[in-house]
RORO-299953 format. One line per field, with one value per residue: residue number from 0; residue in three letters; x, y, z of N, C-alpha, C in turn. Coordinates in steps of 0.02 Angstrom, whole numbers, plus 50000, padded with zeros to 5 digits. Atoms other than C-alpha are relative to their C-alpha. Layout:
# RORO-299953
seq <- NUM,...
type <- ALA,...
n.X <- X,...
n.Y <- Y,...
n.Z <- Z,...
ca.X <- X,...
ca.Y <- Y,...
ca.Z <- Z,...
c.X <- X,...
c.Y <- Y,...
c.Z <- Z,...
***
This chain:
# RORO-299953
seq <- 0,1,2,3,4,5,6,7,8,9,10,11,12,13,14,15,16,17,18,19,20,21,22,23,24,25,26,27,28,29,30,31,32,33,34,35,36,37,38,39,40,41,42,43,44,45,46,47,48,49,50,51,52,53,54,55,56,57,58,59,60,61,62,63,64,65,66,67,68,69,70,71,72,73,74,75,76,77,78,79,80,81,82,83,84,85,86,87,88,89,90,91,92,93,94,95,96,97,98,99,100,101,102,103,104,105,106,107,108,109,110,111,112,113,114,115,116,117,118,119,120,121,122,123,124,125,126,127,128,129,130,131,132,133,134,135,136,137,138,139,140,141,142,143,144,145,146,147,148,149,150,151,152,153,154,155,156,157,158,159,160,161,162,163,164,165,166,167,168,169,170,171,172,173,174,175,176,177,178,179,180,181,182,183,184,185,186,187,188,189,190,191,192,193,194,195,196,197,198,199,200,201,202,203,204,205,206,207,208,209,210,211,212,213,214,215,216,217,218,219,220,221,222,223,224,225,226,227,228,229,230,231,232,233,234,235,236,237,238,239,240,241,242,243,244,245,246,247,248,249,250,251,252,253,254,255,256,257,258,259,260,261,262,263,264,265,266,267,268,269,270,271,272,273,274,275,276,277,278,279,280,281,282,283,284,285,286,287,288,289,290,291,292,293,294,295,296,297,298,299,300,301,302,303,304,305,306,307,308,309,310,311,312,313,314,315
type <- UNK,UNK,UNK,UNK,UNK,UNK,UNK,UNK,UNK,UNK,UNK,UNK,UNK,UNK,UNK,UNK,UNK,UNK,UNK,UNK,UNK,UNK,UNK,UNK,UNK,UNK,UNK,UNK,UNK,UNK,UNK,UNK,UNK,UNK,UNK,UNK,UNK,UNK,UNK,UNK,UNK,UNK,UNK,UNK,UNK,UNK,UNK,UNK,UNK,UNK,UNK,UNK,UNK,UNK,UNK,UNK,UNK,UNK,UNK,UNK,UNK,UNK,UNK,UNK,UNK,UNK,UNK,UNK,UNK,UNK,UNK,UNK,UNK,UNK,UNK,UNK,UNK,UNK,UNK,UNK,UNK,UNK,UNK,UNK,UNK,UNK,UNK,UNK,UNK,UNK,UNK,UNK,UNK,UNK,UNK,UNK,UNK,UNK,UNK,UNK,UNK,UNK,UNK,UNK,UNK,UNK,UNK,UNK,UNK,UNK,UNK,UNK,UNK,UNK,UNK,UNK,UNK,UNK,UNK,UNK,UNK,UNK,UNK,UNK,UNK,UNK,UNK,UNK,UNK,UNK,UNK,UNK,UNK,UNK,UNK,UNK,UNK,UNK,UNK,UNK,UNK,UNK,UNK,UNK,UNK,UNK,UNK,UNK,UNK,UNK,UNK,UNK,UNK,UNK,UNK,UNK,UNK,UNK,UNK,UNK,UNK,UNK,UNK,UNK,UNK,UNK,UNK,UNK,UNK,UNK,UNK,UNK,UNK,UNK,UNK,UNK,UNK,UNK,UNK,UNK,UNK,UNK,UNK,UNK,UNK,UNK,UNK,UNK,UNK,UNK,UNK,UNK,UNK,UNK,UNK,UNK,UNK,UNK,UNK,UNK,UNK,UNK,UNK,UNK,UNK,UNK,UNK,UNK,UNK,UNK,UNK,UNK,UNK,UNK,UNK,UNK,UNK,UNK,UNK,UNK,UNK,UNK,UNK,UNK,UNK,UNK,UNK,UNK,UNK,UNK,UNK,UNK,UNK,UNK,UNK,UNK,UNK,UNK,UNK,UNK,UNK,UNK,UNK,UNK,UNK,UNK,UNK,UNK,UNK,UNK,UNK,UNK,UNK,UNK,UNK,UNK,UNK,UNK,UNK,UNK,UNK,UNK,UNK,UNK,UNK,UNK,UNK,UNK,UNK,UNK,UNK,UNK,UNK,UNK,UNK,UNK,UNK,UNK,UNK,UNK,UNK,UNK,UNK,UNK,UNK,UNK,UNK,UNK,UNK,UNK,UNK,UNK,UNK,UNK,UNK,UNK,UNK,UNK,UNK,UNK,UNK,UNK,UNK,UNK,UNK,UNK,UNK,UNK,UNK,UNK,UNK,UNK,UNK,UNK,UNK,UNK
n.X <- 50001,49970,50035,50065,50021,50014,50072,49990,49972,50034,50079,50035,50039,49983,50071,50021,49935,49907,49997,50043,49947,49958,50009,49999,49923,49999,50040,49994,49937,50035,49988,49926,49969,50029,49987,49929,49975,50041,49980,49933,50013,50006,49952,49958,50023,50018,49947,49999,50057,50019,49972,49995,50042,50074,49998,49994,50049,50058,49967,50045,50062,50012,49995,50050,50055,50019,50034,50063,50026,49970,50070,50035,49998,50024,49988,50054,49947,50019,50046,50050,49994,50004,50067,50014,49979,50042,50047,49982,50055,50051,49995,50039,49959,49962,50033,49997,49906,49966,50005,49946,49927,50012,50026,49934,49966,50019,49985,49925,49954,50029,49958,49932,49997,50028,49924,49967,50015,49963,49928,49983,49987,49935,49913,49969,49980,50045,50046,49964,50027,50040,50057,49952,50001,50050,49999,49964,50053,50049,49950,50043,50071,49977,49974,50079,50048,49955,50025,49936,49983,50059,49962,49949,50035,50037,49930,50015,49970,50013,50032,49950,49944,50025,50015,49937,49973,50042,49973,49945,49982,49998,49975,49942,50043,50018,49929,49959,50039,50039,49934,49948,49965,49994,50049,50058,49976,50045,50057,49948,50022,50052,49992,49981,50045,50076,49999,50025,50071,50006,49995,50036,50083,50023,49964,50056,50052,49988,50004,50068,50014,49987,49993,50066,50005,50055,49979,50038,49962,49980,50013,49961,49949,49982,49938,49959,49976,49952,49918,49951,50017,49934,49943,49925,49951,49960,49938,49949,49988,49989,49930,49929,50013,49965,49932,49971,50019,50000,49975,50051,50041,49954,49956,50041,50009,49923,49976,50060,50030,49955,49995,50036,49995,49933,50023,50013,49969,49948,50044,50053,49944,49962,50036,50019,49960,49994,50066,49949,49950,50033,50016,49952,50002,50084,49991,49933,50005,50008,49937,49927,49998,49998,49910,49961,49997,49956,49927,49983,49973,50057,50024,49948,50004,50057,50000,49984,50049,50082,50015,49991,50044,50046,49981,49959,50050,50039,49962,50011
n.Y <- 50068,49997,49967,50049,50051,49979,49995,50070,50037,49950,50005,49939,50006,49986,50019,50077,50012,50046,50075,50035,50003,50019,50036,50054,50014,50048,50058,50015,50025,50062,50034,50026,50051,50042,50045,50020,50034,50056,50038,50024,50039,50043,50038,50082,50056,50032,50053,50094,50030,49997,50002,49930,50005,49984,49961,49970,49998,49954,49904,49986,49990,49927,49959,50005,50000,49928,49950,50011,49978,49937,49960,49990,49923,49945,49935,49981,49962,49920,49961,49994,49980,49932,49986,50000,49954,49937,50045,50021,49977,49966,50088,50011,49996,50044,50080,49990,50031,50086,50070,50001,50012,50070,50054,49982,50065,50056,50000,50011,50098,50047,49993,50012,50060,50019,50000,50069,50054,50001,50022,50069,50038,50020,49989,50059,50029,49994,50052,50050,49982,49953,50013,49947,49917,49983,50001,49927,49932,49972,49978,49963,49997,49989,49928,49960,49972,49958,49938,49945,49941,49970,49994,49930,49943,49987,50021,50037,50074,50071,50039,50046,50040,50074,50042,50026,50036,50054,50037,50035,50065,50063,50038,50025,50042,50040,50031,50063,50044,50044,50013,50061,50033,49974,49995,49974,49946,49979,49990,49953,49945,50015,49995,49941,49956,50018,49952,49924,50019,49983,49932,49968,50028,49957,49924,49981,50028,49931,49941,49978,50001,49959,49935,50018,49999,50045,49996,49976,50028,49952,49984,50003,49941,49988,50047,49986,49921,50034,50048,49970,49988,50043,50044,49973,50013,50071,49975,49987,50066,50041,50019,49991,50072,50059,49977,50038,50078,50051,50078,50050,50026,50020,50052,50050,50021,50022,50033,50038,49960,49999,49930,49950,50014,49959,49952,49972,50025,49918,49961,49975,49975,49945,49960,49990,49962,49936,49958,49998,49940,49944,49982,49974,49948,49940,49989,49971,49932,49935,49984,50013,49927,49968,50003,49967,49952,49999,50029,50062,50080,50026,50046,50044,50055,50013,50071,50074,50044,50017,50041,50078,50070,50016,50019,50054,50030,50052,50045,50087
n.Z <- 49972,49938,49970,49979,49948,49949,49955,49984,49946,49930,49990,50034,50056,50082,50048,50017,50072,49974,49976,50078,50037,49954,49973,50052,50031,49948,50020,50048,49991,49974,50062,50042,49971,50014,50089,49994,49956,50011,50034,49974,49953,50057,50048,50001,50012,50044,50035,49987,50031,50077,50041,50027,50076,49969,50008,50065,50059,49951,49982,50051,49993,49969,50048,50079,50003,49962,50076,50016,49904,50033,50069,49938,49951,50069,50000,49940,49954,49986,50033,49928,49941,50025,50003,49919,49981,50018,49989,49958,49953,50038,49989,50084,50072,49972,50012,50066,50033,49990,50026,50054,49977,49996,50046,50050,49987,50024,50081,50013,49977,50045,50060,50024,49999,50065,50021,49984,50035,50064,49975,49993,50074,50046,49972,49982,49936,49931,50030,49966,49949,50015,49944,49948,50038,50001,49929,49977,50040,49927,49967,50044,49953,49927,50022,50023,49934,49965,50054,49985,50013,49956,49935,50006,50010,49953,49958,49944,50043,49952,50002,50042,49960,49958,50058,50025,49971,49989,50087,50021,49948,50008,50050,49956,49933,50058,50024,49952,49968,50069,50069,49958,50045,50065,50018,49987,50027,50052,49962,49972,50031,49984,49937,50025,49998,49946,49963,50030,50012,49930,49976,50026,49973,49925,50019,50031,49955,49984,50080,50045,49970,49948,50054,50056,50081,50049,50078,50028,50069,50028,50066,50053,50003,49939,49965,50049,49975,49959,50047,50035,49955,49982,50048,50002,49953,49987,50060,49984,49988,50043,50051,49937,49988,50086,50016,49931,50008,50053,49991,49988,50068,50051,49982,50027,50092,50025,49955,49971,49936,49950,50007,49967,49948,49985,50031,49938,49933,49986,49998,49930,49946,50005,49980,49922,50002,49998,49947,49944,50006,49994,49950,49946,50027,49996,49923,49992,50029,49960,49947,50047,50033,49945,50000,50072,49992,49948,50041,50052,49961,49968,50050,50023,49934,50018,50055,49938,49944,50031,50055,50023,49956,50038,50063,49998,49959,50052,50030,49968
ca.X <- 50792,50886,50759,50618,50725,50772,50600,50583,50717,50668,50470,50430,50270,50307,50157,50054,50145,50321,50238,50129,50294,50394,50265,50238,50430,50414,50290,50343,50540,50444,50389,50570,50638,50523,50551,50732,50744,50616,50707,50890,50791,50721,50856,50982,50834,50765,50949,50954,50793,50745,50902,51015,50905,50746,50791,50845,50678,50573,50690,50634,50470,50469,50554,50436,50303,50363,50312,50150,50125,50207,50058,49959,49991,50000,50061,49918,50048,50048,49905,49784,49874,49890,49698,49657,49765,49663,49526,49547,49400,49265,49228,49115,49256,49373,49249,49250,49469,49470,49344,49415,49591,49523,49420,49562,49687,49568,49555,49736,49783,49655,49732,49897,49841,49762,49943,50033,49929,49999,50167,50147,50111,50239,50387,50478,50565,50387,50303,50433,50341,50187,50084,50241,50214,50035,50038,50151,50019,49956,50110,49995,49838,49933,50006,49793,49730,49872,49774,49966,49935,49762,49870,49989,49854,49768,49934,49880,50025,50007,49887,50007,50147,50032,49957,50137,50201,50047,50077,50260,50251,50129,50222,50376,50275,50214,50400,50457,50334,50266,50441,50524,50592,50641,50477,50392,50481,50337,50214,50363,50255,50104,50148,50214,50061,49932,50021,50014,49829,49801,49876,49779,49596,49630,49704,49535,49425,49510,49498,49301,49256,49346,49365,49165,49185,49063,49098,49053,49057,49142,49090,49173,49243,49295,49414,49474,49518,49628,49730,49780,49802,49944,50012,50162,50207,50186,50283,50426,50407,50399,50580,50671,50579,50666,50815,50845,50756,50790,50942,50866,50764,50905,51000,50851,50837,51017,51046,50980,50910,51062,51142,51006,51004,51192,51148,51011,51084,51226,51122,51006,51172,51242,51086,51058,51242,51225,51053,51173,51313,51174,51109,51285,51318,51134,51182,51376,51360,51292,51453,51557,51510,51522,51720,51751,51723,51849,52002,52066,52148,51976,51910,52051,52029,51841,51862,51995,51874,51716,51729,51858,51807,51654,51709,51807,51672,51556,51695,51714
ca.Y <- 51373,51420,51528,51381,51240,51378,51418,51223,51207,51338,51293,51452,51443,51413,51438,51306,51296,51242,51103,51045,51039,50961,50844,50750,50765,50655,50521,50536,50496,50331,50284,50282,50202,50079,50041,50045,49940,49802,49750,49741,49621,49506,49485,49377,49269,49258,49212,49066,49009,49039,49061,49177,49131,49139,49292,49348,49307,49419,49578,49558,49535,49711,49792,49748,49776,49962,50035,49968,50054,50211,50238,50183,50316,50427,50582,50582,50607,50778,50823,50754,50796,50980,50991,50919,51030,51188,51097,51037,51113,51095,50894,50881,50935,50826,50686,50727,50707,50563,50468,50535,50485,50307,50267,50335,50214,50080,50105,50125,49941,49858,49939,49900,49726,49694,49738,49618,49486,49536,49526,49376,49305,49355,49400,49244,49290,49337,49192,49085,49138,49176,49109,49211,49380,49365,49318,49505,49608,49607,49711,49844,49827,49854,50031,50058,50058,50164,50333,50426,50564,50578,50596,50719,50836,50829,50830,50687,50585,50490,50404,50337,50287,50179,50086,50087,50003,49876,49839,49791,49695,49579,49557,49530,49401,49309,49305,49207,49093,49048,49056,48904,48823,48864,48842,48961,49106,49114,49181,49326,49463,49408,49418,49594,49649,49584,49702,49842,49788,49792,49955,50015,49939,50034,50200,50213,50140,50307,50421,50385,50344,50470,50622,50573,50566,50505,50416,50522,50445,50571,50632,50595,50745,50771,50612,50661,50836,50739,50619,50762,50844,50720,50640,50740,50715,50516,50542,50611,50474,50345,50388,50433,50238,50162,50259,50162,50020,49956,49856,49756,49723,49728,49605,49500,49499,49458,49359,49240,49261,49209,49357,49466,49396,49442,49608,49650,49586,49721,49839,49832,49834,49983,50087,50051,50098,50262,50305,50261,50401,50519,50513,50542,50668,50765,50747,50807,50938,51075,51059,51011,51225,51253,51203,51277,51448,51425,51351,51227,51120,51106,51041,50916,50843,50848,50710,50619,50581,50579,50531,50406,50315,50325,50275,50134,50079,50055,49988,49824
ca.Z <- 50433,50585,50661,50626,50722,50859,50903,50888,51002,51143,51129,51031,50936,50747,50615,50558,50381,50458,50569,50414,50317,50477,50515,50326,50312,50474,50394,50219,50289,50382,50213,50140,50278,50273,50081,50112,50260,50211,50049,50140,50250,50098,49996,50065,50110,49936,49853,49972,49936,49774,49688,49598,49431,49511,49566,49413,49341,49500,49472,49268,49296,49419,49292,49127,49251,49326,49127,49163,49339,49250,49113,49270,49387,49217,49301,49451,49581,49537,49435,49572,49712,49642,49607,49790,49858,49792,49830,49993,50075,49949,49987,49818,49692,49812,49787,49597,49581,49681,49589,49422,49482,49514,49361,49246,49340,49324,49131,49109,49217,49100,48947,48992,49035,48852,48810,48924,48842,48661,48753,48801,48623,48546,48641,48674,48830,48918,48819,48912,49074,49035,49196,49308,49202,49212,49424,49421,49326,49528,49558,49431,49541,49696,49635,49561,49726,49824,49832,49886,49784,49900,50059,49984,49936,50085,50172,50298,50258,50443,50379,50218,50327,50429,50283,50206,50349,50382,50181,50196,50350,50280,50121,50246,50360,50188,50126,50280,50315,50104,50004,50077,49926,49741,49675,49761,49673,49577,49698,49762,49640,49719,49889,49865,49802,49932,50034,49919,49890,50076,50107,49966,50022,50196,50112,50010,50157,50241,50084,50079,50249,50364,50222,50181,50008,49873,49713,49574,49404,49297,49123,48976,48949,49122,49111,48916,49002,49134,49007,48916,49085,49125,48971,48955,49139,49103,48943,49059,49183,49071,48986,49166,49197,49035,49075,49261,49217,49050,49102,49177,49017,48884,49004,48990,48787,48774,48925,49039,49209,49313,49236,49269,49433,49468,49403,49513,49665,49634,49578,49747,49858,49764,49771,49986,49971,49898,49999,50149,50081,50038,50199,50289,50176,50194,50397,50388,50264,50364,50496,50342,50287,50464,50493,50316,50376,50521,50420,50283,50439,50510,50352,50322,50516,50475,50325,50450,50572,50487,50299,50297,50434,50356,50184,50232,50346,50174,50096,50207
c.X <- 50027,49966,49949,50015,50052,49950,49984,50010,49968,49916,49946,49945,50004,49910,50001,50020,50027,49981,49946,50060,50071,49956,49994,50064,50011,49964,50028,50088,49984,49999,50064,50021,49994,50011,50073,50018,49979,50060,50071,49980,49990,50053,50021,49934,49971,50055,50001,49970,49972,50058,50037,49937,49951,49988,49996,49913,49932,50021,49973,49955,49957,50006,49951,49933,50004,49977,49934,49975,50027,49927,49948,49994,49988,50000,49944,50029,49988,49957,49947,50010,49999,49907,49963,50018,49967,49936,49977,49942,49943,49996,49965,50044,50049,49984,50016,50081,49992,49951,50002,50074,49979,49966,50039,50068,49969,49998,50049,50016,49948,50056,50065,49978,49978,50087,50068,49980,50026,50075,50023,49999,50044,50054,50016,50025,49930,49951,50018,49958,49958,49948,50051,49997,49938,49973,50049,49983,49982,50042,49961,49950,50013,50022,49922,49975,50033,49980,50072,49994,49935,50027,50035,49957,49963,50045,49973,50044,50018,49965,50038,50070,49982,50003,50051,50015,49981,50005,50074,49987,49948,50028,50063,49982,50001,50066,50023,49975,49962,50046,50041,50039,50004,49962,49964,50021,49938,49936,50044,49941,49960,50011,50009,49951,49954,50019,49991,49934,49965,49997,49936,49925,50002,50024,49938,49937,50007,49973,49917,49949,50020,49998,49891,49989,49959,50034,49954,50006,50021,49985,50052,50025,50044,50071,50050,50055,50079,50050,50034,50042,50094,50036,50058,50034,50011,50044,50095,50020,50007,50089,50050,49991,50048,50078,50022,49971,50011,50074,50025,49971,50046,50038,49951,49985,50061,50023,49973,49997,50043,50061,49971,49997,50065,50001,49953,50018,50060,49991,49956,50060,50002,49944,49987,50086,50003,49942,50048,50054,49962,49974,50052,49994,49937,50056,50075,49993,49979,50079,50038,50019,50022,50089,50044,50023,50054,50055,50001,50017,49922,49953,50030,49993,49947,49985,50050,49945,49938,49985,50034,49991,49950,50000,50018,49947,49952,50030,50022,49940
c.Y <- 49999,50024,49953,49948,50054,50009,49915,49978,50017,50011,50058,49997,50011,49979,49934,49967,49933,49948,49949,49973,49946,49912,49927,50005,49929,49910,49978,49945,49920,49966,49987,49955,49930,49949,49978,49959,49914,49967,49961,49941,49936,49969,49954,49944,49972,49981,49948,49974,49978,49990,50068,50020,50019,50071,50042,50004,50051,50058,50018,50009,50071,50057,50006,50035,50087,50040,49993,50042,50069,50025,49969,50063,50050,50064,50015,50021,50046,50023,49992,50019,50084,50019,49986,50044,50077,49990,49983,50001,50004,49916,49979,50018,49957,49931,49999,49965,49956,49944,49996,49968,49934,49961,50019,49945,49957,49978,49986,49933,49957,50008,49960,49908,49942,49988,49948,49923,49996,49994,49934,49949,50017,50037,49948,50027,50042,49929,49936,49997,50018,50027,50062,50084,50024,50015,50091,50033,50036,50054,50083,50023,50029,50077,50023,50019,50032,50051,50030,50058,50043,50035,50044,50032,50001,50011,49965,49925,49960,49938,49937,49959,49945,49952,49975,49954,49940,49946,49964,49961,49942,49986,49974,49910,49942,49972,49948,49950,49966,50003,49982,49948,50026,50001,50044,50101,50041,50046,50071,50065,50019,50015,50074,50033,49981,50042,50074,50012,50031,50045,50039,50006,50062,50077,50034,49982,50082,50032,50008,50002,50080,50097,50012,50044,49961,49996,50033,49998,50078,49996,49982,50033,50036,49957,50011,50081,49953,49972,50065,50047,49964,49962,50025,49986,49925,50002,49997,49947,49957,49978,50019,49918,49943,50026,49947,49940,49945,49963,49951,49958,49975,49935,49917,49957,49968,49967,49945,50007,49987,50065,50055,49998,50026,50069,50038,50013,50064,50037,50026,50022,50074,50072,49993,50040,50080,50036,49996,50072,50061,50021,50009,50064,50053,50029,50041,50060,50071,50023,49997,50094,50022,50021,50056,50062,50020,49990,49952,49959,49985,49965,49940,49943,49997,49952,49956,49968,49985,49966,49950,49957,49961,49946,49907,49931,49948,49951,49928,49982
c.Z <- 50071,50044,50001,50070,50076,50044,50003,50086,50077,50011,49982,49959,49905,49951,49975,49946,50031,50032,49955,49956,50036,49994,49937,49983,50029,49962,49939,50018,50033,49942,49973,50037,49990,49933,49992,50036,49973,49957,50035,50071,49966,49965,50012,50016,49931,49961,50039,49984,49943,49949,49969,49943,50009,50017,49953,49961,50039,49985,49919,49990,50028,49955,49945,50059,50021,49954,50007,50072,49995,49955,50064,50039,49962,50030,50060,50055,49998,49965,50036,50045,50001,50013,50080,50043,50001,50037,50060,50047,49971,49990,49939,49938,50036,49982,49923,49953,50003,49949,49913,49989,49971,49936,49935,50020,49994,49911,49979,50020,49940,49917,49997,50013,49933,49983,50025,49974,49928,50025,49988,49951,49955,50006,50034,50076,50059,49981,50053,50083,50036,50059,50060,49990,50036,50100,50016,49976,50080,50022,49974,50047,50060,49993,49996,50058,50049,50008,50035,49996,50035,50062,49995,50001,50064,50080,50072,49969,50069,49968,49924,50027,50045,49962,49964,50045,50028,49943,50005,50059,49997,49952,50046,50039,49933,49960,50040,50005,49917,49945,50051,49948,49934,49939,50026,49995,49971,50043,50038,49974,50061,50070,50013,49986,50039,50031,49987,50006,50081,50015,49956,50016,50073,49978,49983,50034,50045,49984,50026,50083,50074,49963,49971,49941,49975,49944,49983,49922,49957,49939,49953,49971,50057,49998,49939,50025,50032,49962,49970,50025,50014,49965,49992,50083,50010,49963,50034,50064,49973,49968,50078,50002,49960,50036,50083,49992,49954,50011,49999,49955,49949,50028,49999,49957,49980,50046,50013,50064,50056,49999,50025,50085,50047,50014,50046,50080,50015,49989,50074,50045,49985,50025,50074,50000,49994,50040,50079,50007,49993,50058,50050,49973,49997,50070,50025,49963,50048,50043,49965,49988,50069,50034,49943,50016,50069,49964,49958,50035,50004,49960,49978,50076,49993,49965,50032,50029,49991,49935,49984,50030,49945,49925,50013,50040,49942,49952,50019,50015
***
């Protein structure tokens, strides 16, 4: 690593790898930012607006709906982006993933949407909500048309950081200007996914236009291959999903939504919090090993001047 960002530094020619590997670190780190920055921009305006409760009832709704955007995706992340990847140069089995990918996620959001309709009859606290559940299925649709795991495999993840960032800034734009009172909580999903939607329409306007790709309906044994292909890696998504998300959910069944509302609210802080400490800590660590190897003082005036500042800093 030291020899890549030397030649870096001193204008040395480094293989095409390392700036393949440099340059979607570059785009993909855009995307996070992006996802990280946006919400710490939203929030406090949607508790004024809407409400803690109201809140409470948008952060439930995300949650019930991320299981459904879990057996959605169904493990394509890496089982398409893998196969593209091999692939990469052979634009007719490329065409083949992607429009396997796509009519396997379309199957799946229907399925699971048969299923949100048995939800909704007879589970009281989505019954309670039913028209608000059903307006955050879009949150589903907006994930279906994302191709991500197209962009990884083809490692052209410029083109996902644009679209990411065209996607949140109109759901941003649409927050400020169409949730102006505590009624219009209801329309929060919805807003959220036009931008996903968005990004997604120009991701796959990309995908088919600039990559010229053809749909190519896929065989019926082609797409049974695939589920079985990636059910064990939704499987294992699915229960990390339950395991950070449910809750959310349980606080739901046993609560009521000003709770949950509480709940997320300190929940979202704590997690920008720790993405905050992980990212000092990524950036200090190296010099933290670096002092070590000099002395124990130099490690001890190292956490003076750098971590408790720091510390104390996130602490007020």
């Amino acid at each position: 690593m030291k020899q890549i960002f030397s030649r870096l530094q001193s204008g040395q020619p480094v293989s095409s790898e390392t700036r393949s590997v440099f340059r979607n670190f570059f785009f993909l780190s855009v995307v996070q930012a992006t996802n990280f920055i946006i919400p710490l921009i939203i929030l406090p305006y949607l508790l004024v607006v809407v409400g803690v409760e109201n809140f409470g009832l948008i952060s439930l709704a995300q949650s019930v709906m991320s299981y459904f955007i879990i057996i959605t995706d169904f493990g394509f992340n890496l089982t398409s982006t893998r196969e593209i990847v091999s692939n990469r140069h052979d634009l007719k089995k490329v065409s083949e993933i992607v429009s396997t990918t796509l009519v396997l996620k379309t199957m799946l959001s229907f399925a699971c949407f048969v299923v949100l309709l048995l939800c909704l009859r007879f589970v009281p606290m989505l019954a309670d909500h039913s028209l608000f559940y059903l307006i955050s299925f879009s949150l589903v649709i907006g994930q279906l048309v994302m191709p991500t795991w197209f962009f990884q495999g083809m490692e052209k993840m410029q083109f996902l950081a644009y679209i990411n960032v065209v996607g949140k800034t109109v759901f941003t734009v649409l927050i400020f200007f169409l949730v102006v009172k505590p009624g219009d909580y209801m329309y929060v999903p919805l807003y959220l996914s036009l931008g996903n939607i968005l990004s997604g329409i120009l991701g796959i306007a990309i995908m088919f236009r600039r990559f010229k790709l053809n749909f190519r309906m896929p065989s019926v044994q082609v797409l049974k291959k695939e589920l079985k292909t990636g059910g064990s890696i939704m499987l294992s998504n699915f229960a990390i999903n339950a395991y950070v998300n449910s809750n959310i959910v349980i606080l739901g069944f046993f609560s009521n939504t000003t709770v949950v509302g509480y709940y997320s609210v300190a929940e979202k802080i704590l997690y920008c919090v720790r993405q905050i400490m992980n990212l000092f800590f990524q950036a200090t660590y190296p010099q933290l090993c670096k002092v070590a190897q000099i002395s124990h003082q130099k490690v001890l005036l190292f956490f003076r001047n750098f971590l408790v500042p720091f510390t104390i800093f996130i602490t007020v």
